[in-house]
C-alpha positions, 0 to 999 in steps of 0.5 A: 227232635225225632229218633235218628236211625242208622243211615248207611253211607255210599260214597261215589267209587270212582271217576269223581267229577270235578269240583269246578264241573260239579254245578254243570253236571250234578242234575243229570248225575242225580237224574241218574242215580234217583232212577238206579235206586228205583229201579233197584227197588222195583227189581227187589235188588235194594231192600231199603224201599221208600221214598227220595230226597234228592238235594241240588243247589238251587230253581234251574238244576232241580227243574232239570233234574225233575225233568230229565228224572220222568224222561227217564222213567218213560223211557224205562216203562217198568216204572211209568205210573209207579212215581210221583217226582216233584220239585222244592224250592222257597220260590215254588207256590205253597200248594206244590210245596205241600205236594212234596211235603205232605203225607202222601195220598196214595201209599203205593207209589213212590215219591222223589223230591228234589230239593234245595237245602230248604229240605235240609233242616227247616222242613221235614218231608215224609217217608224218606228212606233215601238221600242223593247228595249232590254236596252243592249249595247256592250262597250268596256272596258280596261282590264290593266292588259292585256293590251287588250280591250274587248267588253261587254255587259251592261245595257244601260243607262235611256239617251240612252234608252229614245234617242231609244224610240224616233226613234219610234215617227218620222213620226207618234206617236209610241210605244216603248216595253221595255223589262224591268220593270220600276223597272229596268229602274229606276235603269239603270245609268242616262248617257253612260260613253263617250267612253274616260273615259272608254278606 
């Protein structure tokens, strides 16, 4: 694999949001942090400058991040023009995944990608310097007495959540913003439960 820099990690400090509000709440809570760290950027406050990677758990919760990300951003005119802010899910078509994933056309802007965990281990996008962890996955479960799988939102696992830290420590150290205490962290589970176990 490639050389791993050092990733700094910035827990949430206070008022934890609470495990069974997290789905709910976290694509407006990363909307809102994706735009602090811009903005930050911009002013010259946060030295560590590149591009976002944000992780949510699934289609829904990211189209409302990325939406509520660019009222945001019009809102604040400073940084209108200046960011390209795109979704990454299996289900997009190929061409908007590569607009997420490949090297970027116009180096000057800044680029957020907000993504399910399909960003965490099998695709690598360029030039990220910045995580935002919701610490949300979508599993699938096994309903028996239906005899149907459905999908669910879950904590992730400690594993899981340091592999999408790393993704911010590729091509110069980074910064990985997690949207929950360490508190939280600690009590997530040590390790996703494989696919087969669950179904």
């Amino acid at each position: 694999g490639k050389r791993q820099h050092p990733v700094e990690t910035r827990f949430r400090e206070d008022n934890p949001i609470p495990e069974a509000q997290m789905p709910a709440r976290m694509p407006s809570e990363v909307a809102t942090k994706v735009v602090e760290i811009l903005q930050a950027m911009d002013s010259g406050a946060e030295r560590t400058r590149g591009d976002i990677l944000a992780f949510l758990h699934g289609k829904k919760p990211i189209e409302q991040a990325v939406a509520e990300i660019k009222s945001l951003l019009e809102e604040d005119g400073r940084l209108a023009g200046k960011v390209d802010v795109l979704p990454l899910y299996t289900e997009l078509p190929q061409q908007q995944q590569d607009a997420a994933l490949k090297p970027k056309k116009n180096k000057s802007r800044w680029r957020v990608v907000v993504s399910t965990n399909v960003a965490e281990t099998s695709l690598t996008v360029e030039g990220i310097v910045h995580v935002v962890d919701s610490g949300l996955i979508n599993e699938s479960q096994w309903d028996p007495q239906t005899q149907t799988t459905y999908v669910t939102p879950k904590r992730h696992s400690r594993a899981g959540c340091i592999q999408r830290w790393g993704r911010a420590g590729r091509i110069q150290p980074g910064v990985a913003h997690c949207l929950y205490t360490q508190e939280q962290f600690d009590a997530f589970p040590a390790h996703t439960e494989p696919e087969i176990t669950r179904a």
